[in-house]
Structures are given as structure tokens and as C-alpha cells.
C-alpha positions as protocol buffer text, in pm:
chain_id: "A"
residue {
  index: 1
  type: UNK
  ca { x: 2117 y: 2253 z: -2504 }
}
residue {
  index: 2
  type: UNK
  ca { x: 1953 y: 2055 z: -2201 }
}
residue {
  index: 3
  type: UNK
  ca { x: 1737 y: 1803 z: -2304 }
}
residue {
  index: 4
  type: UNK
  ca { x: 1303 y: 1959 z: -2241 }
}
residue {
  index: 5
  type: UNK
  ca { x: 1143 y: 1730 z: -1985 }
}
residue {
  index: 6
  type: UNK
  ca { x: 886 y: 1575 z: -2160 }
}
residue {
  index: 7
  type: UNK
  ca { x: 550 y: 1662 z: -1997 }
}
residue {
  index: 8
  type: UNK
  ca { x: 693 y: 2007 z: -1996 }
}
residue {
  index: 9
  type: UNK
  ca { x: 448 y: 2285 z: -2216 }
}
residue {
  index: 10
  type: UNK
  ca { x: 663 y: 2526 z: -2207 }
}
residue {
  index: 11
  type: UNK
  ca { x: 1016 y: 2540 z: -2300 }
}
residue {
  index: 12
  type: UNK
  ca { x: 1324 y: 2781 z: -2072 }
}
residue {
  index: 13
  type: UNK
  ca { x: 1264 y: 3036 z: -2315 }
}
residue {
  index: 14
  type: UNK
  ca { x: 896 y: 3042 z: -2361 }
}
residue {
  index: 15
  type: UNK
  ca { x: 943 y: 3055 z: -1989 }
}
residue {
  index: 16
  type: UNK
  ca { x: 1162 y: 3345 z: -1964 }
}
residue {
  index: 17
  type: UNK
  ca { x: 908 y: 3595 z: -2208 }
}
residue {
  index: 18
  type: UNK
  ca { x: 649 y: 3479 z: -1946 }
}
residue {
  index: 19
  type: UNK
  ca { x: 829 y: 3635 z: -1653 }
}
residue {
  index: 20
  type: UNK
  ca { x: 927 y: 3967 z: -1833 }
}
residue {
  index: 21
  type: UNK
  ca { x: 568 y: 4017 z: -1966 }
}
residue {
  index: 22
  type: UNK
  ca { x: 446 y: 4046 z: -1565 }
}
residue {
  index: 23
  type: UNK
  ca { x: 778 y: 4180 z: -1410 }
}
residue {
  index: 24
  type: UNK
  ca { x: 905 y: 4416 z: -1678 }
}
residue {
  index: 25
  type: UNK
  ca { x: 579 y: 4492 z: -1898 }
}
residue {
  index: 26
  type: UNK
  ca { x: 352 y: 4473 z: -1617 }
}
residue {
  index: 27
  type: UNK
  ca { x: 89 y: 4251 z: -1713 }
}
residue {
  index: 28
  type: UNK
  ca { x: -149 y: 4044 z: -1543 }
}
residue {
  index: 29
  type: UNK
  ca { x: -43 y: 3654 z: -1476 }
}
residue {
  index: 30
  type: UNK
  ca { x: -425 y: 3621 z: -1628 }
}
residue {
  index: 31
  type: UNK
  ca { x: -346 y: 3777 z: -1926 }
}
residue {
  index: 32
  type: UNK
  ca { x: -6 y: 3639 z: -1986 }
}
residue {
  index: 33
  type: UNK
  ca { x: -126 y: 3277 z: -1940 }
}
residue {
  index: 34
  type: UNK
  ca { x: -399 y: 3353 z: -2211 }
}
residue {
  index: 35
  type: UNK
  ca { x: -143 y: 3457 z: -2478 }
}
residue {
  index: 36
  type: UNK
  ca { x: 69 y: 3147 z: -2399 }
}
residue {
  index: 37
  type: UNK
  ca { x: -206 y: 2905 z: -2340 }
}
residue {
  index: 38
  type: UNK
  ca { x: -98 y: 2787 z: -1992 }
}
residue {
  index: 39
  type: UNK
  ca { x: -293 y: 2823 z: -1627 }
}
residue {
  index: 40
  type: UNK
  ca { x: -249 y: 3087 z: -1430 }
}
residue {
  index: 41
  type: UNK
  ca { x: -78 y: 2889 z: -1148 }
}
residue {
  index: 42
  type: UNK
  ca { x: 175 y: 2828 z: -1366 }
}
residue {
  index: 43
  type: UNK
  ca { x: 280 y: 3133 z: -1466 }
}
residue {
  index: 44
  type: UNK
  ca { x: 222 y: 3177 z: -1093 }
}
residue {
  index: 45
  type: UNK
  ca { x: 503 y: 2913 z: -1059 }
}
residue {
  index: 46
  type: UNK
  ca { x: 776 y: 3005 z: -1245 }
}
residue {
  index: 47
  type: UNK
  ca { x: 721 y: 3378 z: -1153 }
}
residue {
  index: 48
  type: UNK
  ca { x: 802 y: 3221 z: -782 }
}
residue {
  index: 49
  type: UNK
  ca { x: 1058 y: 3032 z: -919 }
}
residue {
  index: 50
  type: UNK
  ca { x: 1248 y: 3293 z: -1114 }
}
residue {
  index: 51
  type: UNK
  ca { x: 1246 y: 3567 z: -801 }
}
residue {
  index: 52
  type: UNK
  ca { x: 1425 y: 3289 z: -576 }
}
residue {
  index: 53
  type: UNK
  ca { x: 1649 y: 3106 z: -809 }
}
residue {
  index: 54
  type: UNK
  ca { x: 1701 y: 3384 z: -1097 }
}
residue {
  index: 55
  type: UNK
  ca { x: 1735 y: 3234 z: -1450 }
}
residue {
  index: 56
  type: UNK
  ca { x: 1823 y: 2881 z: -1364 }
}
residue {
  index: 57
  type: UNK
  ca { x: 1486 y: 2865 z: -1164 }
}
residue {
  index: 58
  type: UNK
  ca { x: 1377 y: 2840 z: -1525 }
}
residue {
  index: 59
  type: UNK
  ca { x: 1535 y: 2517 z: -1642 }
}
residue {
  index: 60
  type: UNK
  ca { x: 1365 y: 2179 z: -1576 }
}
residue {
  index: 61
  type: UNK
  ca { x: 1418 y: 2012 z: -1296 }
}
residue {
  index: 62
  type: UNK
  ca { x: 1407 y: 1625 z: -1193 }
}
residue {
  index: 63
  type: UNK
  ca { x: 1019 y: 1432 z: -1178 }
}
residue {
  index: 64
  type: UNK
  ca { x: 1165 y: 1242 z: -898 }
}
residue {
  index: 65
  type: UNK
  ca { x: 971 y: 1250 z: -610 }
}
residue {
  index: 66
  type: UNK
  ca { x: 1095 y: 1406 z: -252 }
}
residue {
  index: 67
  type: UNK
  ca { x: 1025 y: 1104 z: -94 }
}
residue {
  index: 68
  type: UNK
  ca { x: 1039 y: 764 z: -207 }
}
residue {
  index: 69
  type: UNK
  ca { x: 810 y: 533 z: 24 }
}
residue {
  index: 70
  type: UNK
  ca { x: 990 y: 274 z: 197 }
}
residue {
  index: 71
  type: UNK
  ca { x: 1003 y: -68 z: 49 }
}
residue {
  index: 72
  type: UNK
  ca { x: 800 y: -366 z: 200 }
}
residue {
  index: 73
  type: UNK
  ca { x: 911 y: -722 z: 172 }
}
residue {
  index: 74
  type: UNK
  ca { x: 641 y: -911 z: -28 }
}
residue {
  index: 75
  type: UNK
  ca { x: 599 y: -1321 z: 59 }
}
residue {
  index: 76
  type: UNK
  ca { x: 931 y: -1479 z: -113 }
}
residue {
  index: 77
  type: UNK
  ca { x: 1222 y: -1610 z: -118 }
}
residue {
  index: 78
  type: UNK
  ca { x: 1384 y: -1291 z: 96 }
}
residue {
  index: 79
  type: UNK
  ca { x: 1148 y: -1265 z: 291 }
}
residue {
  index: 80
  type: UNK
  ca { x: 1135 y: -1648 z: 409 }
}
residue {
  index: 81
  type: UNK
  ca { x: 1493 y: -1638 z: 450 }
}
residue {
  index: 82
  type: UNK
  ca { x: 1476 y: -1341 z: 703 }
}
residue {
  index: 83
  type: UNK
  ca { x: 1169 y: -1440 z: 917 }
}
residue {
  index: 84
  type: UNK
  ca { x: 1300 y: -1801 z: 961 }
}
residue {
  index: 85
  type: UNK
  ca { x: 1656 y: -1686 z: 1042 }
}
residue {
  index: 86
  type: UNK
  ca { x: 1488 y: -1522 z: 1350 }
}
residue {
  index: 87
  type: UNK
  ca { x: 1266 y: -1786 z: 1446 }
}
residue {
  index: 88
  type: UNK
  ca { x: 1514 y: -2035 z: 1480 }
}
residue {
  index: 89
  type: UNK
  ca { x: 1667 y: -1827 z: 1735 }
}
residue {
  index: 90
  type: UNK
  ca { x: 1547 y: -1776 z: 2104 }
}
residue {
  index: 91
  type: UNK
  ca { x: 1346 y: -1416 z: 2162 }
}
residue {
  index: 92
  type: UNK
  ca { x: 1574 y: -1368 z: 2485 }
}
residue {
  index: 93
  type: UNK
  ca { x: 1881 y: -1335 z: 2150 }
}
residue {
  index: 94
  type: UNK
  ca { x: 1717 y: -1018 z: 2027 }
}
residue {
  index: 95
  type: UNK
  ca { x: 1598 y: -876 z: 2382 }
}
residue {
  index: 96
  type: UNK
  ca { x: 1253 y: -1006 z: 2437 }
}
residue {
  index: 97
  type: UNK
  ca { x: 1167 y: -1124 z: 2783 }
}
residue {
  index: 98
  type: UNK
  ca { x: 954 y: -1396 z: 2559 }
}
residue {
  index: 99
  type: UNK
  ca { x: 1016 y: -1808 z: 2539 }
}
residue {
  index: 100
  type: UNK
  ca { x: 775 y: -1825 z: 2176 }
}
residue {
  index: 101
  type: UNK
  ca { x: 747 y: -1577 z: 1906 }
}
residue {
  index: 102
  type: UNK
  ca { x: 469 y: -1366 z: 1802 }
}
residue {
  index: 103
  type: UNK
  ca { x: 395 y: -1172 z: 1472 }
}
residue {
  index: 104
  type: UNK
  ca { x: 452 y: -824 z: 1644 }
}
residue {
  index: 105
  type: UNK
  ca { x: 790 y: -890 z: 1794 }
}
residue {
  index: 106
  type: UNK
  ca { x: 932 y: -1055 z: 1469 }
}
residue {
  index: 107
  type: UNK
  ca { x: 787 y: -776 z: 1265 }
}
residue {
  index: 108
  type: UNK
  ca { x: 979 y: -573 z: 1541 }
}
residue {
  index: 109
  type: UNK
  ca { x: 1270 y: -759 z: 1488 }
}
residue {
  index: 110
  type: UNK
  ca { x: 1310 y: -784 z: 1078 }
}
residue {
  index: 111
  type: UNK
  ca { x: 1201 y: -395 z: 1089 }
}
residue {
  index: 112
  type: UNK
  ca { x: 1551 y: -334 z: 1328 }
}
residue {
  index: 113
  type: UNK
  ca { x: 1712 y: -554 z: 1092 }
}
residue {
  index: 114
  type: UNK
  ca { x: 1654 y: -345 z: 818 }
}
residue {
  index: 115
  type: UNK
  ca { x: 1385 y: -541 z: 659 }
}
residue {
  index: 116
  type: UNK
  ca { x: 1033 y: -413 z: 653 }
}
residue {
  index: 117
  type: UNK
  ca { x: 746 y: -615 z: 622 }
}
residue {
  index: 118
  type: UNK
  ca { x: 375 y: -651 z: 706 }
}
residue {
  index: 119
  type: UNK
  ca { x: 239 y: -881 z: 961 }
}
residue {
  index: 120
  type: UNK
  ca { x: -2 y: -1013 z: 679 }
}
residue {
  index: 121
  type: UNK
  ca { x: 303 y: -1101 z: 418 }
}
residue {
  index: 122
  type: UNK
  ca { x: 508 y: -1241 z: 748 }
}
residue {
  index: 123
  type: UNK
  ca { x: 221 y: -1485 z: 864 }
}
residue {
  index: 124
  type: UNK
  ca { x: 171 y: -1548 z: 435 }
}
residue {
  index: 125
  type: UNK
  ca { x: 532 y: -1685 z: 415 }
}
residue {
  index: 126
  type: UNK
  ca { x: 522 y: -1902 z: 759 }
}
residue {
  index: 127
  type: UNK
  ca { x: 148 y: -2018 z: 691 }
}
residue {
  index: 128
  type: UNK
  ca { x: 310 y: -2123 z: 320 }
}
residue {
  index: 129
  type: UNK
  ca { x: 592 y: -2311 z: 495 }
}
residue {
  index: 130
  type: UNK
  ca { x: 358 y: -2542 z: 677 }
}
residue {
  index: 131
  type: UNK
  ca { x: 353 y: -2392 z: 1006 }
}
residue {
  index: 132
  type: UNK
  ca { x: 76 y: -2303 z: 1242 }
}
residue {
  index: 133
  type: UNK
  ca { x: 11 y: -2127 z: 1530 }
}
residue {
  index: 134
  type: UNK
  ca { x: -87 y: -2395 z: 1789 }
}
residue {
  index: 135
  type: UNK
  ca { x: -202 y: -2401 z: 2128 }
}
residue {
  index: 136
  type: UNK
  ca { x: 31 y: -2625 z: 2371 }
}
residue {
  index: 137
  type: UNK
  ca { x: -123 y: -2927 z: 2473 }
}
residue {
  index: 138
  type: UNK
  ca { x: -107 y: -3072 z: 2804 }
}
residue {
  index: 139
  type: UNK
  ca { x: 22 y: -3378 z: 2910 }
}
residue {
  index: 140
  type: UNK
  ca { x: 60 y: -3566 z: 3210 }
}
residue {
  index: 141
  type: UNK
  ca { x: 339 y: -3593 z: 3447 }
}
residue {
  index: 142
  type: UNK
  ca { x: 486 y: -3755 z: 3771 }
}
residue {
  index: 143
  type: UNK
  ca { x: 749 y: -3723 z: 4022 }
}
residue {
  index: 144
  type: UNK
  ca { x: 793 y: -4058 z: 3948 }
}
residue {
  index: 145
  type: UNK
  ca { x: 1138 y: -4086 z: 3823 }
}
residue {
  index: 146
  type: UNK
  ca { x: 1039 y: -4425 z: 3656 }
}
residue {
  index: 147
  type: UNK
  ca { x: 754 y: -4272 z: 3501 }
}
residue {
  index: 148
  type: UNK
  ca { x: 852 y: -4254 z: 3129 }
}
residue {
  index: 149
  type: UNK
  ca { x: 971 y: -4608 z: 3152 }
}
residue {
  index: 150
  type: UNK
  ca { x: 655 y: -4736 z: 3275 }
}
residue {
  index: 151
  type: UNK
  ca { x: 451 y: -4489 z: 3019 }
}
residue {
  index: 152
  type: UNK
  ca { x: 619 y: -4694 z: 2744 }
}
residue {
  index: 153
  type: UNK
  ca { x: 591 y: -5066 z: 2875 }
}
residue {
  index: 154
  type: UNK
  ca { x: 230 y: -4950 z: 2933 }
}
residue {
  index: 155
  type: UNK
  ca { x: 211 y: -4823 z: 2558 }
}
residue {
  index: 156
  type: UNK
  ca { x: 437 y: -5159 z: 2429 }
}
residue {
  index: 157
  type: UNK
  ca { x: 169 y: -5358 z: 2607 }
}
residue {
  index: 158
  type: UNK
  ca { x: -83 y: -5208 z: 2420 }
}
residue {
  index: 159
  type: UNK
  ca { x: 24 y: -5190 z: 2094 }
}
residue {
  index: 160
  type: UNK
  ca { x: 132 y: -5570 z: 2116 }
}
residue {
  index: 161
  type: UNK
  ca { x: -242 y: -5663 z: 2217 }
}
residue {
  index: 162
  type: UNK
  ca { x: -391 y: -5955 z: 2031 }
}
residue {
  index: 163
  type: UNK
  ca { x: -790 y: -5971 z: 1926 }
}
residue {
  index: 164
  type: UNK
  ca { x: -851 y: -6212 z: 2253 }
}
residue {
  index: 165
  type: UNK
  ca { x: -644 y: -5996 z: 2494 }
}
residue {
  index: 166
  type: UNK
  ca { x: -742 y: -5718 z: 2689 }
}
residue {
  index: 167
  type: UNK
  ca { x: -549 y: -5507 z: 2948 }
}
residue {
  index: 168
  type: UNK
  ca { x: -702 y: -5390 z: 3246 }
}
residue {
  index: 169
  type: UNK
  ca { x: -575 y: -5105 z: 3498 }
}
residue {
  index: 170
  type: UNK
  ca { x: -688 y: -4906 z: 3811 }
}
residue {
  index: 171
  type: UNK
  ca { x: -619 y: -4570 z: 3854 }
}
residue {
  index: 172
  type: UNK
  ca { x: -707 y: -4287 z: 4097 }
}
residue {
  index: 173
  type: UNK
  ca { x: -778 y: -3929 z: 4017 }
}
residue {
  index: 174
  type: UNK
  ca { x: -795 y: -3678 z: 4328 }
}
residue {
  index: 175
  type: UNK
  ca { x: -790 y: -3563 z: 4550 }
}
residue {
  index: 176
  type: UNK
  ca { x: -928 y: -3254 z: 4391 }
}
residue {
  index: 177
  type: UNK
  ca { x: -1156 y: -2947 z: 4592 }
}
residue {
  index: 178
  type: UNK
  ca { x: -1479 y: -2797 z: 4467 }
}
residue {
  index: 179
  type: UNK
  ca { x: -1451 y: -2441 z: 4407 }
}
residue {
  index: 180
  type: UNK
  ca { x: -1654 y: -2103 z: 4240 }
}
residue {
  index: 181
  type: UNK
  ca { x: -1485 y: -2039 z: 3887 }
}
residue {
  index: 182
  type: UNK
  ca { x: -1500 y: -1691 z: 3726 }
}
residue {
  index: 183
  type: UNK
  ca { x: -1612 y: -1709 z: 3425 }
}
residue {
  index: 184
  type: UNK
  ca { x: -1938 y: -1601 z: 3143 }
}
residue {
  index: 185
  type: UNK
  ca { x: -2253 y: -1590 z: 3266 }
}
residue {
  index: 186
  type: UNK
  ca { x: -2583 y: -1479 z: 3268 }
}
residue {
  index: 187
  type: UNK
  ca { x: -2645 y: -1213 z: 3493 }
}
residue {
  index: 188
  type: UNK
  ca { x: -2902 y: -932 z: 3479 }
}
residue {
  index: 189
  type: UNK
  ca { x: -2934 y: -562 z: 3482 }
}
residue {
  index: 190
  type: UNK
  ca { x: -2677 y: -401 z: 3694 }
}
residue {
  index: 191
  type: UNK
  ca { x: -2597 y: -735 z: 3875 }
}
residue {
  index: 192
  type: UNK
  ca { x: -2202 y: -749 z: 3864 }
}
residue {
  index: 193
  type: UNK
  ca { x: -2107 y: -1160 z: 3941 }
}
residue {
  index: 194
  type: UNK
  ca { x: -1833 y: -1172 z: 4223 }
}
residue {
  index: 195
  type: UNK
  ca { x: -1604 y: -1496 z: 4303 }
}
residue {
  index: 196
  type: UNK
  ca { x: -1437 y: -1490 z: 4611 }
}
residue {
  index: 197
  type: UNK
  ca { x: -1041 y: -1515 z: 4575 }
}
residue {
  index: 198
  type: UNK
  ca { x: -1001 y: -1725 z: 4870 }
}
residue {
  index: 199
  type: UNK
  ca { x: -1257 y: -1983 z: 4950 }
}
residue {
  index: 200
  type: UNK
  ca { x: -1305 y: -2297 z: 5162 }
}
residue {
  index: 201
  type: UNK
  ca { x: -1385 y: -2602 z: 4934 }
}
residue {
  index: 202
  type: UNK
  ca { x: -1719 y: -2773 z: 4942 }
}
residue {
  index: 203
  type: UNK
  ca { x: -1650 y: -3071 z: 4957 }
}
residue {
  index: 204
  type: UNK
  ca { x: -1274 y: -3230 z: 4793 }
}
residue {
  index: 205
  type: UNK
  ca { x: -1388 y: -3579 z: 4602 }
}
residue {
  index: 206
  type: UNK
  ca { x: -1122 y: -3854 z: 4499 }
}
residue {
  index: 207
  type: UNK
  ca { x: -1264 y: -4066 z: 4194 }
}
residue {
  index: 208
  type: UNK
  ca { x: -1113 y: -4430 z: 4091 }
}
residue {
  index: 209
  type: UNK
  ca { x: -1115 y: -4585 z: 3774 }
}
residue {
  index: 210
  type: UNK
  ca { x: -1125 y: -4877 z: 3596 }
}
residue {
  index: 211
  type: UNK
  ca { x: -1059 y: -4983 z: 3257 }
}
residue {
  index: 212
  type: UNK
  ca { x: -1083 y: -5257 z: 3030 }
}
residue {
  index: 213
  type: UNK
  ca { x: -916 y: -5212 z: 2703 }
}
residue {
  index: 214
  type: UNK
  ca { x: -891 y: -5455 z: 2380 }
}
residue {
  index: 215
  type: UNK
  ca { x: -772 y: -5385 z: 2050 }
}
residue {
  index: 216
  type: UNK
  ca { x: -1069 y: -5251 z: 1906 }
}
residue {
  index: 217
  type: UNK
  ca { x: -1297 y: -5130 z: 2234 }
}
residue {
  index: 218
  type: UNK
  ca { x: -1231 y: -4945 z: 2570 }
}
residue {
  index: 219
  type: UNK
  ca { x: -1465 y: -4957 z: 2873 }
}
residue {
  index: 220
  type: UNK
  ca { x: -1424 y: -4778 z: 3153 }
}
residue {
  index: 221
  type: UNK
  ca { x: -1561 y: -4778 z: 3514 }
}
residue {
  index: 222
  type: UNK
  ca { x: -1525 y: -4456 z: 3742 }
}
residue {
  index: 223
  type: UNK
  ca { x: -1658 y: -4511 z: 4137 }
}
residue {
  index: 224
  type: UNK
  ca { x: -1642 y: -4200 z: 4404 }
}
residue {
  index: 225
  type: UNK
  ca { x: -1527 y: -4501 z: 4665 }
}
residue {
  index: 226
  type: UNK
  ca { x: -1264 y: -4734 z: 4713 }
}
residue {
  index: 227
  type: UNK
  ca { x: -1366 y: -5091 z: 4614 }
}
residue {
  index: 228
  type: UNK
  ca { x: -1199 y: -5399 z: 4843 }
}
């Protein structure tokens, strides 16, 4: 005898007198559910049930649902595994016309990997790792082939300075032009602010500078014209 599901209230054979009270003694659903202390939509139900399935549209069936919702990978150990095994590896590998990664394309990735996850738990497991989302800083550069090696002696100098020392330097910055930026503003009522794309600079200024530096102070000096 199959095992009754156990939030069933009625039982296959309770189940079967239901249906032959409406289909062969021709009572109401209302009335049979009455005598047998059910709803009407259930009696509703396995009336349904019976006319497309016969007798084994009777028995109990399965509380599994139809559809099981997908599973998301929570912050972990599986998760950190998966979202650092495709950040140490170029976007270009995985078809991204990218150089750095971003939270939609390696949710995009792990999700054609077979691993779904949220944006929120991805960031959660990098943020936990230590890293950040930085902007790039810039730093200066030359054409000067000897540049690096003249960057350090500069910075060996320096480092190497004693309490009575100081280094000085001259340096020039410029030429550089004058131009109309877009930007924010403050503008009023149905006044649109337009920058010109090409424009003629206002005047192109070269500034100089020199600096004084010790171990514990800086000074600098900037003039708009060359000193002899």
C-alpha cells in the first residue's frame, strides 16, 4: 500500500467515494465537500484529476516543485576560487575587447562558466580579499631614454640627504595653450553653454621652476620668464 503523503486530508479511497458521489450519484461538489469536510476546490481537483488520468489521478503525487530556482554562489571559498581564476587572466582570453575587468563582464563570464552569482556577493569576496577598485594614477614620462636612470640618481640623492644639505633643481613646464573647457556650470534658464571644438589659444605660457629641498622642508619658486 503506497505510503499517504503527509499533508494529504484525504486518503485514495476517501478520494475515490468523492468522485462517484458527483459523477455517478450526481451531487453537487458543494455538498460532497460538506460530508467529507474538505473545500470545494478540492473536490474540484481531483474531479479534474480523475477525468484526465482515471484512477491513478487519485494517488499522491510528489511535493517537489516544477521548478527549482537556480542556485547562486554565496561569498566563499567557491566562489573566490572562480572569480580570481578569471581575473588573473586577460578579458581579450574570454572575448572582451577590454584591458581591466569590471563586475558585469566577470559576472558575464562565471555565469557562461556555469557559476551564477550576484554582482553584490562577487565585489563581497574581492573587497574581502583586499582588493579595490582604483583609479590609475598618472605619472610622468620622457622620451628620454636615460630617463629612469636619472629619476633614480635624482631619488638616491634625496634619500641620502643629510640635515645641512639641500638639493636644488630647475625645471621648465610648458609650453602649454589656454583653452575653453567643457565642463559644470552655472547657466540660466534656457541658456545651453557651448565650447567651440576647435579654437585658437589665448595666449600659450611656459612657467620655470625652482626648488630648494632639505630633509625636512621644500621651497619652491615658479617665474613666467626665463631668469639669466
Amino acid at each position: 500500500m503506497p505510503k499517504l503523503h503527509r499533508n494529504a486530508r484525504t486518503c485514495p479511497h476517501c478520494r475515490s467515494l468523492i468522485v462517484r458521489r458527483v459523477t455517478d450519484g450526481g451531487q453537487k461538489p458543494a455538498a460532497v465537500a460538506r460530508d467529507f469536510m474538505v473545500t470545494e476546490p478540492t473536490v474540484s481537483k481531483w474531479l479534474k484529476r480523475f477525468r484526465a488520468e482515471g484512477v491513478r489521478g487519485l494517488e499522491d503525487r510528489t511535493s517537489r516543485p516544477n521548478h527549482i530556482p537556480l542556485r547562486y554562489l554565496q561569498p566563499g571559498e567557491e566562489l573566490h576560487d572562480a572569480v580570481f581564476a578569471v581575473l588573473h587572466t586577460p578579458p581579450s582570453d574570454h572575448g572582451l575587447n577590454r584591458t581591466s575587468w569590471t563586475l558585469v563582464d566577470l559576472e558575464n563570464v562565471l555565469r557562461a562558466q556555469g557559476k551564477r552569482s550576484t554582482a553584490k556577493s562577487i565585489s563581497a569576496v574581492i573587497h574581502a580579499a583586499g582588493y579595490r577598485w582604483k583609479q590609475a594614477r598618472v605619472t610622468l614620462t620622457s622620451t628620454d631614454p636615460d630617463y629612469r636612470a636619472k629619476v633614480d640618481v635624482i631619488r638616491s640623492t634625496l634619500s641620502g640627504l643629510a640635515h645641512d644639505e639641500a638639493f636644488f633643481s630647475i625645471d621648465e613646464f610648458g609650453p602649454f595653450a589656454v583653452k575653453m573647457r567643457a565642463g559644470r556650470s552655472l547657466s540660466g534658464p534656457h541658456h545651453v553653454r557651448v565650447v567651440p571644438q576647435w579654437q585658437k589659444s589665448r595666449q600659450p605660457h611656459r612657467h620655470r621652476g625652482f626648488g630648494a629641498i632639505e630633509k625636512s622642508d621644500k621651497s619652491l619658486l615658479f617665474a613666467t620668464k626665463k631668469h639669466r
